[in-house]
C-alpha positions in Angstrom: 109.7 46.7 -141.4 110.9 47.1 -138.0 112.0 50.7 -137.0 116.1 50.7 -136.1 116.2 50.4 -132.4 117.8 53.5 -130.5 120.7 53.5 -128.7 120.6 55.9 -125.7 124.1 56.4 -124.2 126.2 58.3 -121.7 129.3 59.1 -122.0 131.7 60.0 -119.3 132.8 56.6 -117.6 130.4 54.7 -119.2 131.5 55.2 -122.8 134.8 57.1 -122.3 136.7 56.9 -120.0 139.9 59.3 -118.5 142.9 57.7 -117.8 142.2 57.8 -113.4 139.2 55.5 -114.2 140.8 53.0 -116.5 140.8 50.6 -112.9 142.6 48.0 -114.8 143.4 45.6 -113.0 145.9 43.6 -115.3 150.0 43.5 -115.9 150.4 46.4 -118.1 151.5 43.9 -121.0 148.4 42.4 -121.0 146.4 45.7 -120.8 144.2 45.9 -124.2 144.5 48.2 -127.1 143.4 51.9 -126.1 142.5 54.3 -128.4 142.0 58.5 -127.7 138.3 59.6 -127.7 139.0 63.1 -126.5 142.2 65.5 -127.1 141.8 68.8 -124.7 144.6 71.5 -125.2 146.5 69.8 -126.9 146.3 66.4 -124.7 144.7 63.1 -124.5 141.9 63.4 -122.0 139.3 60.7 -123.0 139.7 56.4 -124.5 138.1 54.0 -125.1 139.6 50.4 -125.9 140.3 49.3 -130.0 137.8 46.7 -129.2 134.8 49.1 -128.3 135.3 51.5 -131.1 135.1 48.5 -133.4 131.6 47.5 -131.7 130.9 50.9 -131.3 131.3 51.3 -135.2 129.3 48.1 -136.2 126.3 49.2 -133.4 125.8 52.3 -135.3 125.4 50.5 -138.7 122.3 49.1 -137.2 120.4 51.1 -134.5 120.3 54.8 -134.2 123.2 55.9 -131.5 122.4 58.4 -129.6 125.2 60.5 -127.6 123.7 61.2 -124.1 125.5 63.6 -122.2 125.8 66.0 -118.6 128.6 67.5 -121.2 128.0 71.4 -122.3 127.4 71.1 -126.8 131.5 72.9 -126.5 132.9 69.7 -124.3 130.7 67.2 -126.6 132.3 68.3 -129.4 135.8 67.5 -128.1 134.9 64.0 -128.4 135.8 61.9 -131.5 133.6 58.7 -131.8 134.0 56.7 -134.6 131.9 56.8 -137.7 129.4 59.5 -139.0 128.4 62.5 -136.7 124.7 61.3 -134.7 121.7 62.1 -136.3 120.5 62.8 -132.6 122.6 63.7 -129.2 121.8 65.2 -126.2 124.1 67.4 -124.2 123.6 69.5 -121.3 121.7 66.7 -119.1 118.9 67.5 -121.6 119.1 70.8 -121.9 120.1 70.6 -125.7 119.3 68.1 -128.7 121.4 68.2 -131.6 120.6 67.5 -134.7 122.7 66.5 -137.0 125.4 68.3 -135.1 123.5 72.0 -135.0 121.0 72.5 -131.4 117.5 72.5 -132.3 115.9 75.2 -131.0 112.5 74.7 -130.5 113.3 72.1 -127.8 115.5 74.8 -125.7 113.1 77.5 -126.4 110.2 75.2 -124.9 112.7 74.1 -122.2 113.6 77.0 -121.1 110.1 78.4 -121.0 109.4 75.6 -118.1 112.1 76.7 -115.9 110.6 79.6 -114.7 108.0 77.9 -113.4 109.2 74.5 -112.1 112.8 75.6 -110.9 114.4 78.4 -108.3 117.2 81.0 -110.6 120.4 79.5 -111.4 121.8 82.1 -109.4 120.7 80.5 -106.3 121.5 77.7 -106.8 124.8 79.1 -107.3 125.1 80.7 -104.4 124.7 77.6 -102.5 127.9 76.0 -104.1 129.5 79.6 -103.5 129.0 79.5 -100.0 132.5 80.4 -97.9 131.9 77.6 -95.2 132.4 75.7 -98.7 135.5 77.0 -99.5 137.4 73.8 -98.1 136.1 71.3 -100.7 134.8 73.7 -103.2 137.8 74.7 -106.0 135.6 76.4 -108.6 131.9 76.8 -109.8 131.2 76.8 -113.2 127.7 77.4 -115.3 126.5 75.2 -118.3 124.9 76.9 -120.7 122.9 79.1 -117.8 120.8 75.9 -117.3 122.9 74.4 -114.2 126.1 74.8 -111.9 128.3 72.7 -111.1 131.5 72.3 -109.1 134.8 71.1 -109.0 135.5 70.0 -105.7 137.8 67.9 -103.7 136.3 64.9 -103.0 137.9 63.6 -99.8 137.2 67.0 -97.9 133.9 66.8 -98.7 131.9 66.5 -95.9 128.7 63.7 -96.0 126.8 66.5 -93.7 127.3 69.2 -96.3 126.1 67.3 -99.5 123.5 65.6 -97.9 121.9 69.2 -96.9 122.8 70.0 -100.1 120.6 67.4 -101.9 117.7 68.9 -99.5 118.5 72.6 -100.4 118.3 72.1 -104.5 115.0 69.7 -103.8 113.3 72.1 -102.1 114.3 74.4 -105.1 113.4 71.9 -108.3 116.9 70.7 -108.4 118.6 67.8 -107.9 122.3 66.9 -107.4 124.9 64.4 -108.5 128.5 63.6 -107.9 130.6 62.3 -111.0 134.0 62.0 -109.8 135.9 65.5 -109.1 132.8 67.2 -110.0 129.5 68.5 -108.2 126.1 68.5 -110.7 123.4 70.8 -109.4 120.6 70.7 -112.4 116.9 71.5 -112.4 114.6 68.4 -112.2 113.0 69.9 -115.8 116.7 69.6 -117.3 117.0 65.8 -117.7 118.6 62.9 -120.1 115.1 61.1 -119.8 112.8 64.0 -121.4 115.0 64.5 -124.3 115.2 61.0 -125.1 111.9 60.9 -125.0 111.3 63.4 -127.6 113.9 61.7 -129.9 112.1 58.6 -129.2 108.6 60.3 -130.4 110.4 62.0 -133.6 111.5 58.3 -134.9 108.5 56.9 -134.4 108.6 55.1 -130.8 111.0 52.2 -131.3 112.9 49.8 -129.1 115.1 52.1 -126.7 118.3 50.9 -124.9 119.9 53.1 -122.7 123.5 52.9 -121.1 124.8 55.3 -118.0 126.7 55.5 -114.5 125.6 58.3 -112.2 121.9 59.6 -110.6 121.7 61.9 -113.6 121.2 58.7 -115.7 118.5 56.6 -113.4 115.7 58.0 -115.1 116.4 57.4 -118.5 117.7 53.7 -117.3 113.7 53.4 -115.9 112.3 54.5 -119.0 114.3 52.2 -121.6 113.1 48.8 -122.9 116.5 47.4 -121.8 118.9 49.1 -119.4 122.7 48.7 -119.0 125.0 50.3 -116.5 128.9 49.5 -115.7 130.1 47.9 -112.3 131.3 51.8 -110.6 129.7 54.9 -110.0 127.0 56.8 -108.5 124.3 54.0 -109.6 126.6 51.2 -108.4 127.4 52.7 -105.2 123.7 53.0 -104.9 123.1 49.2 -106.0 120.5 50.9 -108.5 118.7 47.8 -109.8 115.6 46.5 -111.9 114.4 43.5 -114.0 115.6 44.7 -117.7 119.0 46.4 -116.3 122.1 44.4 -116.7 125.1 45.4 -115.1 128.9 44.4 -115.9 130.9 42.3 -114.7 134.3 44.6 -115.2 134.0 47.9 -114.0 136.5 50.9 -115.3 137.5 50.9 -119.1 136.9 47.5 -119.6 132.9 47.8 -118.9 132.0 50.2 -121.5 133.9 47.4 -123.8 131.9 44.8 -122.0 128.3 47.5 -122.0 128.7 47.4 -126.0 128.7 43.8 -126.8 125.9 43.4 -124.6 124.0 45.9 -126.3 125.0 44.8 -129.7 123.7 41.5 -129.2 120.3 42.8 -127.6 120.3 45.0 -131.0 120.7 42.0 -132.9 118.1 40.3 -131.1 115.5 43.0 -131.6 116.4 43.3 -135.5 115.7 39.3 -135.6 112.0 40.2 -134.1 
């Protein structure tokens, strides 16, 4: 018998999606169903369309779904996705696998223990995204889990100059860099989606992988997969990120993580049939 095939998934704006990156591009009358997938102080943050919960719900009745996200275990568990919690997600770009809902620390012990040898202090990084001459673009600097910084930032003030010294700094460092929309991602190279799918891969015993995501953070594990899938926006799409088992949407916005499911589904269905 087969092993179930594993579903490898981002979230933000690939799965999710807030309301400034619906990009319909309908009437409103015809706009589809939308459901809330995230409620933050009392608020609806995060949706998805009825139509992608319902795929999303079927998917997970045969492959294993696996949550993949930049998103620190507190923000993850904002989210409400239909059906039982995961057997396996990843939060923190990595950093963290949970299983059944609890972090499982031999994976962060081991993680962390790499660090210190492959990457420069968080603190220095830090400091880079703390830097006055910043202060234009830079609103706040945050920490995740004291594995990697990140910014909100204004986007339009940005300089090209600045972030593209920036990507030079954190690589000479061990660190990379990625911009999601209002928000800067500086994370060490060791912290990555891609490792810790890996080692769910290896703990269910090497089947099919699929994997699903928008931004730099997710190229990797888009390499890696058997089959790859990534929505018509974002960091990968600006970047016209392509290879022979990726597909990518024809919708972008809302309406391609409704459009990334069904393809997925049907690959799933595909595999099951052998």
């Amino acid at each position: 018998m087969s092993l179930a095939p594993i579903v490898a998934c981002d979230l933000d704006r690939t799965l999710i999606y807030s309301s400034r990156a619906f990009w319909l591009e309908t009437i409103d009358a015809d706009a589809p169903p939308i459901i809330v997938a995230e409620v933050y102080k009392g608020a609806p943050i995060s949706f998805m369309t009825r139509a992608a919960e319902l795929l999303l719900q079927g998917l997970s009745e045969t492959a294993v779904f696996v949550p993949v996200t930049t998103r620190t275990v507190a923000q993850y568990s904002r989210v409400q996705l239909p059906g039982a919690v995961p057997g396996f997600a990843i939060t923190t770009n990595g950093g963290t696998i949970l299983v059944d809902g609890h972090p499982d620390p031999d994976w962060s012990e081991a993680l962390r223990a790499r660090l210190g040898s492959e990457a420069a202090p968080l603190a220095e990084v830090k400091a880079l995204l703390e830097d006055p001459a910043a202060a234009g673009w830079i609103q706040r600097v945050l920490t995740a889990e004291d594995l990697f910084t990140y910014a909100i930032i204004d986007r339009d003030a940005m300089p090209a100059h600045w972030i593209a010294a920036l990507h030079e700094q954190c690589l000479a460092r061990g660190w990379t860099v990625s911009v999601q929309g209002r928000k800067l991602y500086c994370v060490p190279a060791a912290v990555n989606k891609s490792a810790a799918v890996a080692e769910v891969h290896r703990r269910l015993g090497e089947p099919t992988v699929l994997a699903a995501g928008d931004s730099l953070l997710d190229q990797r594990m888009l390499e890696e997969a058997d089959f790859a899938y990534r929505p018509a926006h974002g960091e990968l799409h600006d970047a016209d990120f392509r290879a022979p088992h990726l597909t990518v949407t024809t919708r972008r916005g809302i309406l391609a993580g409704e459009e990334l499911l069904g393809s997925i589904t049907r690959r799933v269905l595909e595999t099951s049939r052998g």
